[in-house]
C-alpha positions, 0 to 999 in steps of 0.5 A: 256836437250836432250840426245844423243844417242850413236851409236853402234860403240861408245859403242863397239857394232856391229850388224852383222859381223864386218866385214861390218864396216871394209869393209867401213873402207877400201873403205873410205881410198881407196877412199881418195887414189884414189882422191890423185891418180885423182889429180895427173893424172890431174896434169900429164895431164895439164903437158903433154897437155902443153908440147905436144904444142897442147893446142889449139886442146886439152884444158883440159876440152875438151871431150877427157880430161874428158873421160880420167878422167872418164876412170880413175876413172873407173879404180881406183874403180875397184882396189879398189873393187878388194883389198877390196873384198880380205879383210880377215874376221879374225872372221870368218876364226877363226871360221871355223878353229876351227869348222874344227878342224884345230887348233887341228894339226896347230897354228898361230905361234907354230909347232903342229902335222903340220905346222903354219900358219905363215911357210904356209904363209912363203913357198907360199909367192909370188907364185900364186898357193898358194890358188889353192893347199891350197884349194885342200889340205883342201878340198879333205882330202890327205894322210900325215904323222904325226910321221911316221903315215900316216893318211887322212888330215881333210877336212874343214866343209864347203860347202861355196865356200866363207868362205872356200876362206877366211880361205885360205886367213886368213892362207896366211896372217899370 
């Protein structure tokens, strides 16, 4: 009797970051969004078609029709690639916090020496500045005040434009 062989997401396993597998997770449901969005737009196109009264000089196969439906699709991946490109790879961001030091003045969700994740979160909701003052606050080390003590914010560990990206990401998603 010939065994199986267990792939390395049964067992638990991950080679490489986990990050990989829930990146193609997320594509794989955006995909299935985007085929009911496709389905939907062909519908609305058939309707539109008929109701224009112009069957004859448009038909739905038509050229025109398929550019429409290629332009689309087109459209659709490249929402897709953008909401998966903003995935949060929580290990990572984890791992640069506390490598940062973070962890030593801020929480995900208790009040320490500063703020939480979740009240940075809280106050930047909404508005499209959040990551630009994020990113200067942790890399340019401002002055703050610490019971009354005022003293230099630590800058992040990192040179990496990416991870540094993906811990202001982390914080806004808490």
């Amino acid at each position: 009797m010939a065994q199986t062989r267990k792939m390395p997401h049964d067992s638990g396993i991950f080679f490489g970051r986990p990050s990989k597998l829930r990146f193609a997770v997320i594509l794989l449901n955006l995909t299935k969004i985007n085929a009911r969005v496709l389905q939907s737009a062909d519908h609305g196109l058939k309707a539109m078609i008929k109701r224009s009264k112009m069957q004859n000089v448009f038909k739905f196969n038509s050229g025109a029709a398929q550019l429409f439906r290629v332009s689309l699709c087109a459209g659709a991946v490249l929402v897709a690639s953008s909401v998966a490109a903003q995935a949060v790879d929580t290990s990572a961001a984890e791992a640069l916090a506390k490598k940062s030091n973070c962890t030593k003045c801020h929480s995900v969700d208790k009040q320490k020496d500063g703020p939480s994740y979740k009240e940075t979160a809280a106050k930047y909701k909404g508005k499209a500045v959040a990551e630009a003052k994020l990113y200067k606050h942790i890399t340019t080390g401002p002055m703050i005040k610490i019971d009354g003590v005022e003293e230099a914010h630590q800058i992040v560990k990192s040179k990496d434009e990416a991870d540094i990206k993906n811990l202001i990401r982390y914080i806004l998603s808490r």
